[in-house]
C-alpha positions in Angstrom: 75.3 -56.3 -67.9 73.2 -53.5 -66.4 74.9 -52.1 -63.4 72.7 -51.5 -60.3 72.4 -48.2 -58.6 72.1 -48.1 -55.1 70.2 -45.0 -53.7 72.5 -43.0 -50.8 70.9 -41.2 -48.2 73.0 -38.0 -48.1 75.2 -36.9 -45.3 76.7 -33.9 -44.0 76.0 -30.6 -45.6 78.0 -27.9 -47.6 79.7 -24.5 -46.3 79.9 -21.7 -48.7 82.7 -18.9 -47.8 81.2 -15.7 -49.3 77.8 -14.3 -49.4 78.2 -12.3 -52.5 75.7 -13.0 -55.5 78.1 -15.8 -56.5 78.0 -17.3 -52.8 73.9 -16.8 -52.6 73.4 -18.7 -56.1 75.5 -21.5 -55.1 73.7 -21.8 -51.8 70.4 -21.5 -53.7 71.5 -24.5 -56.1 72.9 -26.5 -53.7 70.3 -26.3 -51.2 67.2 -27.3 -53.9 69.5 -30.6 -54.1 68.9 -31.3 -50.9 71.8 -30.8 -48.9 71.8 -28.2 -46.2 74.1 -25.4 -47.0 76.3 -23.3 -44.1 76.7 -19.6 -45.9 79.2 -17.6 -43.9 80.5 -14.0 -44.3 82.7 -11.5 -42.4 80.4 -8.6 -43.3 77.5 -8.0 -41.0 75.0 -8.8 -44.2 75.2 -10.9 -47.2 75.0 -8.9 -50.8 78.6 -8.8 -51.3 80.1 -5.9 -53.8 76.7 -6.4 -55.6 74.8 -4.5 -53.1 77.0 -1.3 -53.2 76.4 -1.3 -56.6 73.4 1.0 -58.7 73.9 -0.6 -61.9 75.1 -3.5 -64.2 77.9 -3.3 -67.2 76.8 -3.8 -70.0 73.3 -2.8 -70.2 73.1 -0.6 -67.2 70.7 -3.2 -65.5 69.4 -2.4 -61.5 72.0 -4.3 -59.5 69.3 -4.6 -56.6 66.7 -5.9 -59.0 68.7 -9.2 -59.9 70.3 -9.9 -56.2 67.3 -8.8 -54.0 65.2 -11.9 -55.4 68.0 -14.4 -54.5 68.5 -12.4 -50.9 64.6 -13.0 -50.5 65.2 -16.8 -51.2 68.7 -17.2 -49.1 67.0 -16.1 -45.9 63.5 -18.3 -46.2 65.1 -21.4 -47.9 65.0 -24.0 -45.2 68.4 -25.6 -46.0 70.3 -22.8 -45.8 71.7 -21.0 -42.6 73.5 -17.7 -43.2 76.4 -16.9 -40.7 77.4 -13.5 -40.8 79.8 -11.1 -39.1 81.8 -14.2 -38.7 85.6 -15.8 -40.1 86.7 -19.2 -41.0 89.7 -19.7 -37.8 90.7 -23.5 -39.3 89.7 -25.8 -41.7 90.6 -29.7 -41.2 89.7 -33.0 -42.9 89.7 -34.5 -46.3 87.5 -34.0 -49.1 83.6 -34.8 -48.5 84.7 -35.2 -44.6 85.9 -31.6 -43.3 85.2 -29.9 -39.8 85.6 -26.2 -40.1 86.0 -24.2 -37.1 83.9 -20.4 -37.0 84.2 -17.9 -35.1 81.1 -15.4 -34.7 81.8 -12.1 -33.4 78.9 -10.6 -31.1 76.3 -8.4 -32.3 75.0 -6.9 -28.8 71.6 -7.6 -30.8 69.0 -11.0 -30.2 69.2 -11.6 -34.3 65.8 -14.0 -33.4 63.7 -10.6 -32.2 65.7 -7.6 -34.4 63.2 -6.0 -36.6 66.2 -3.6 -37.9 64.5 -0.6 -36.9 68.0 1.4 -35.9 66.7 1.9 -32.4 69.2 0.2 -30.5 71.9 2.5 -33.2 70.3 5.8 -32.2 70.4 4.9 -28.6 73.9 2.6 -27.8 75.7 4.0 -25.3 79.5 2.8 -26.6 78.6 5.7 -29.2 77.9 8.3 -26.7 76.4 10.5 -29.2 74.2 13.4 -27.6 70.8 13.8 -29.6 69.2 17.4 -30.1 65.4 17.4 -31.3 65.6 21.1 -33.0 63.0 22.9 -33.4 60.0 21.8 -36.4 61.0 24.2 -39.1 57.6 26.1 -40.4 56.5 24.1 -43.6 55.9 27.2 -46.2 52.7 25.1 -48.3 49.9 27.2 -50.0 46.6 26.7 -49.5 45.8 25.0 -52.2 48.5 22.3 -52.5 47.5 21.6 -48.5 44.0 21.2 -49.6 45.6 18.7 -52.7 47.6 16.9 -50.4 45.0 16.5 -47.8 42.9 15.1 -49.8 45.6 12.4 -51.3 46.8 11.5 -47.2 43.1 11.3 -46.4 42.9 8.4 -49.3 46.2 6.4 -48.1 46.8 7.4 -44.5 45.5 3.9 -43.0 46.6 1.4 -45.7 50.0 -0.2 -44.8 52.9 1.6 -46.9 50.8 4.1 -47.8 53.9 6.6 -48.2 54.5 5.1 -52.0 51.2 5.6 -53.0 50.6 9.0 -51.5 54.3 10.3 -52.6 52.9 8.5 -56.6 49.5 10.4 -56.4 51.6 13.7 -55.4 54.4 13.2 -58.1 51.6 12.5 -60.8 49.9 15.8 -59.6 53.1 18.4 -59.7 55.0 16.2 -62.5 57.3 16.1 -59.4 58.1 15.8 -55.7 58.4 19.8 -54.0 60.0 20.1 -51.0 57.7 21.3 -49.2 55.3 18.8 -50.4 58.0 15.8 -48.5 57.6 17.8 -45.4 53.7 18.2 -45.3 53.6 14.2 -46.2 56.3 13.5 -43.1 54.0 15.8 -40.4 51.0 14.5 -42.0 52.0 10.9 -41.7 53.8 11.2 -38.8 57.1 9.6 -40.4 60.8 11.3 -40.5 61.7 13.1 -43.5 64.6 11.4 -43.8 62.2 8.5 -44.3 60.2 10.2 -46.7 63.2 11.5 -48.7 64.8 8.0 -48.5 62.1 6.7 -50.6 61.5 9.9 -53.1 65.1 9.5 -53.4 65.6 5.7 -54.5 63.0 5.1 -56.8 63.0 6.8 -60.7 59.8 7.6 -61.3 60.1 10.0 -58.6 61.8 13.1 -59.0 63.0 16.2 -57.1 63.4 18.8 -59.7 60.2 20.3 -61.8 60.3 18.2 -65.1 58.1 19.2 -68.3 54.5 18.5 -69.5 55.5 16.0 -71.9 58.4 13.4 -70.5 60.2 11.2 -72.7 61.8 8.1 -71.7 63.9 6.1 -74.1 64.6 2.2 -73.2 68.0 1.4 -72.7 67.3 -2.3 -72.3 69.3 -4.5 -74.7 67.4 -5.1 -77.5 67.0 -1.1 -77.6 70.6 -0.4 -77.3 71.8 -2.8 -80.3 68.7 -1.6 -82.6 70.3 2.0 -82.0 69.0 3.9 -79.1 72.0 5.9 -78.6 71.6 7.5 -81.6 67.8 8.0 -80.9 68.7 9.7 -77.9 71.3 11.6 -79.5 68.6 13.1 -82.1 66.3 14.1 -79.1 69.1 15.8 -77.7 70.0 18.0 -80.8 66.5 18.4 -81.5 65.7 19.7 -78.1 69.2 21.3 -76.7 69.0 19.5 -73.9 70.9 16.3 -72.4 68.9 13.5 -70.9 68.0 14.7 -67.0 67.3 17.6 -68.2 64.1 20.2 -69.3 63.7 22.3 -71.8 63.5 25.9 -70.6 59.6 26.3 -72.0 58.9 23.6 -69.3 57.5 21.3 -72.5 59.7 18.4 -72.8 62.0 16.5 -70.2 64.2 13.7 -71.5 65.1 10.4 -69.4 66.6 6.9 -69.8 65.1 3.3 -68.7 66.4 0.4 -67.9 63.4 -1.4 -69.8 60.1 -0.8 -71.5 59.3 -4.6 -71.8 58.4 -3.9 -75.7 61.4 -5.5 -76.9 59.7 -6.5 -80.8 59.4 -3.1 -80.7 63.1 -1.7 -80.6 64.0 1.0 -80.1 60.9 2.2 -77.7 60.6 5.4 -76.3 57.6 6.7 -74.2 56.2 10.1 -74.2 53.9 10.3 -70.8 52.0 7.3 -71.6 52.2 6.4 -74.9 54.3 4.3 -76.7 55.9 4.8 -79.7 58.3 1.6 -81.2 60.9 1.1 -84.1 62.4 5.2 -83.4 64.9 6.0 -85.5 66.4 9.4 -85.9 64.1 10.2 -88.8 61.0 9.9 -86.6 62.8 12.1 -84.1 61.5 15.6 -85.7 58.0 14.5 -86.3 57.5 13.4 -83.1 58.4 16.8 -81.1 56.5 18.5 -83.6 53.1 16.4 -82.8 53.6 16.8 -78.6 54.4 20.5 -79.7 51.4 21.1 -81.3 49.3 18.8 -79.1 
């Protein structure tokens, strides 16, 4: 005999303690179920450890690149409502019928109309902290990398987030970020330089420090690391007397690590500026200086 199933419209909804990547995916699965999801955390954001975090064990992965999707998701999903900065004070009921009592400690803030600019930080008066505007310090900039940067500004200065393309077309152009090439961009642009070192500072393809003509990248993605890119990188490093983040002192090569190439059929990968060059092994390692040597 066939039983008959009996469609139930579902009822109350489900409160997640913990907003930690663990906390955010079981939202997220919960909620595309159907059943609105309550996702409360003492801290004054969701992220959890995750978020303090720069990289992954074991393959050294971005920690931002896997959670900031599922933050992105967590705060437009309809069916879930995050509550943060707040504590669990009591929990009563049975199972599938509990009332949990919250308590939500003030924020001094409308949540509805913050932008999270850090105005209202700078300026709170239960800090009491006295602000000095010093002095502009002189930007020392030749002539000619004004007349560089001008020109690159001049390109970006009214798209919106121009900064990443103007600080790309400058790195591209000196092989690196100088200093006084951050400060130019921040007067030019009218942004702080704390802004403007914020973002030179958290991506990798930028870089502070002069770096050679020829920059060699080795994948450290998975399928690189079992097929051997340790001892690829290894070789480079003998052959060059240099460890990776460094330069060579002729200014020729500069060796650096990637999270991934995406030419995994081809591992291990390294790059060399632009080109790619698959299945290294520590064989290939002294014919390959030699060709960029002679190039």
């Amino acid at each position: 005999m066939a039983l008959n199933t009996v469609d139930k419209e579902k009822i109350g909804a489900a409160l997640i303690v913990g907003g930690g990547i663990g906390g955010m995916q079981a939202a997220l699965d919960l909620a595309e179920s159907g059943i609105k999801v309550y996702l409360v955390d003492n801290k004054p954001s969701i992220g959890g450890v995750m978020a303090q975090l720069d990289k992954t064990f074991p393959t050294n992965d971005c920690a931002m690149c896997t959670m900031a999707p599922r933050l992105v998701e967590v705060g437009r999903h309809k069916d879930i409502e995050v509550i943060s900065l707040a504590d669990i004070e009591s929990i009563r009921g049975n199972a599938g019928n509990f009332n949990v009592k919250i308590i939500k400690r003030p924020r001094y803030v409308d949540e509805e109309k913050c932008t999270g600019c850090g105005i209202c930080t700078e300026n709170c008066p239960v800090r009491n902290i006295i602000y000095v505007t010093p002095e502009k310090d002189k930007i020392e900039i030749s002539v000619k990398d004004m007349e560089i940067m001008n020109k690159i500004i001049e390109e970006y200065k009214d798209a919106e987030g121009g900064l990443v393309p103007v600080l790309q077309k400058a790195n591209d152009t000196y092989n690196y970020l100088p200093e006084p090439v951050l400060k130019y961009t921040a007067e030019k642009l009218d942004i702080p330089l704390s802004v403007v070192c914020r973002i030179a500072t958290f991506y990798n393809a930028f870089s502070l420090e002069p770096r050679g003509k020829h920059i060699i990248t080795v994948c450290l993605g998975t399928a690189c690391h079992v097929k051997g890119a340790g001892k690829v990188i290894s070789a480079l490093e003998n052959k060059l007397g240099i460890k990776k983040g460094e330069t060579t002192e002729d200014m020729l090569f500069t060796l650096e690590t990637v999270r991934c190439i995406g030419c995994c059929g081809l591992a291990p990968v390294l790059k060399v500026g632009e080109n790619i060059h698959g299945l290294m092994s520590k064989g290939k390692v002294q014919e390959l200086i030699s060709a960029y040597k002679n190039a």
